[in-house]
C-alpha positions as CSV (number, residue, x, y, z in Angstrom):
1,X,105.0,181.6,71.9
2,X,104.8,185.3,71.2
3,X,107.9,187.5,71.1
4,X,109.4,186.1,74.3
5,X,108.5,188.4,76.7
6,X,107.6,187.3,80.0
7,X,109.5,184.1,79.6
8,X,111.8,182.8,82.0
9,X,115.9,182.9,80.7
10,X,117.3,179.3,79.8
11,X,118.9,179.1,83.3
12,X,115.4,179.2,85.0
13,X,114.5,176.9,82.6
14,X,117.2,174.2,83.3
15,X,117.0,174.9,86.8
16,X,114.1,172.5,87.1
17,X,116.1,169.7,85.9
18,X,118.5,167.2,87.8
19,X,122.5,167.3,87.0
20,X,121.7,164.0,85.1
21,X,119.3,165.7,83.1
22,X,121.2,169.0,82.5
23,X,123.9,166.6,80.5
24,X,121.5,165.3,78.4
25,X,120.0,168.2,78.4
26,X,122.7,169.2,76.6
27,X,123.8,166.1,74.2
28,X,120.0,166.7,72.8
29,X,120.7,170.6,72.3
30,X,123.7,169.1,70.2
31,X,121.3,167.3,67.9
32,X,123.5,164.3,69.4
33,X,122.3,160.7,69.0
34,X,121.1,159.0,72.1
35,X,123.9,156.3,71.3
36,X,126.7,158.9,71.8
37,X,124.7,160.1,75.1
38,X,124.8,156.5,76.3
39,X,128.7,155.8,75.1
40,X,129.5,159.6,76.8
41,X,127.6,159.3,80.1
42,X,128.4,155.4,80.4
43,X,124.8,154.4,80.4
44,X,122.4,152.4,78.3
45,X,120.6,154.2,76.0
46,X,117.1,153.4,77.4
47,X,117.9,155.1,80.0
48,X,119.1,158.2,77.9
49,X,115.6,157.4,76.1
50,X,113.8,157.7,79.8
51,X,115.6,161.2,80.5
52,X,114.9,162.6,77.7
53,X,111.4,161.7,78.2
54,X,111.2,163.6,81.9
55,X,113.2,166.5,80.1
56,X,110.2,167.1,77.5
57,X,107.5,166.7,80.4
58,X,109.3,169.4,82.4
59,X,110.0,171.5,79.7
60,X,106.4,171.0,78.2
61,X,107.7,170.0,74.7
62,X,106.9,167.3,72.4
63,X,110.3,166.2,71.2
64,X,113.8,167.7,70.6
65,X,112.5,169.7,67.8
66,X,110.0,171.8,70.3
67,X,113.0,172.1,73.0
68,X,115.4,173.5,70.6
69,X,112.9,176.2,69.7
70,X,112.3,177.0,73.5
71,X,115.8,177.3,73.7
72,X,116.4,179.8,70.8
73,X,113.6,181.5,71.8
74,X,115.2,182.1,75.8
75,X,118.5,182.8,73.8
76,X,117.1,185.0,71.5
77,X,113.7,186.7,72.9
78,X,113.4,189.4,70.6
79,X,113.3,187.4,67.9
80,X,109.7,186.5,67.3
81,X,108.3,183.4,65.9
82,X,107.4,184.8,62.4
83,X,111.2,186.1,62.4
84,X,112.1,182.5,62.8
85,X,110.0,180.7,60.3
């Protein structure tokens, strides 16, 4: 990831997503369960599980874990990545 530079702020970044996916968006930036997204949005969690799947894809992450870091690192962008380890 470098130091950040030339990377798009975390509104350009959650611009690509649809209002459904900007809330759960936001329950996974929590480090909330899927079961609370589910119980909170009013939907099963599968489809809190399918979501989150089209979340990663856009964002190009593996899992939460990768999306939080390319969230602190748009927060954050003169932090670099050995700063964070």
């Amino acid at each position: 990831m470098g130091t950040g530079e030339n990377m798009p702020g975390l509104d350009v970044l959650i611009q690509c997503l649809t209002p459904r996916e900007k809330e759960v968006f936001f329950f996974i930036t929590r480090g909330l369960p899927n079961k609370v997204a589910a119980a909170e949005l009013g939907v099963s969690q599968r489809t809190i599980e399918a979501h989150r799947a089209r979340i990663f894809r856009k964002m190009h992450v593996r899992n939460a874990t990768e999306l939080a870091r390319q969230v602190f690192s748009r927060l954050n962008p003169h932090i670099s990545d050995n700063q964070q380890a």
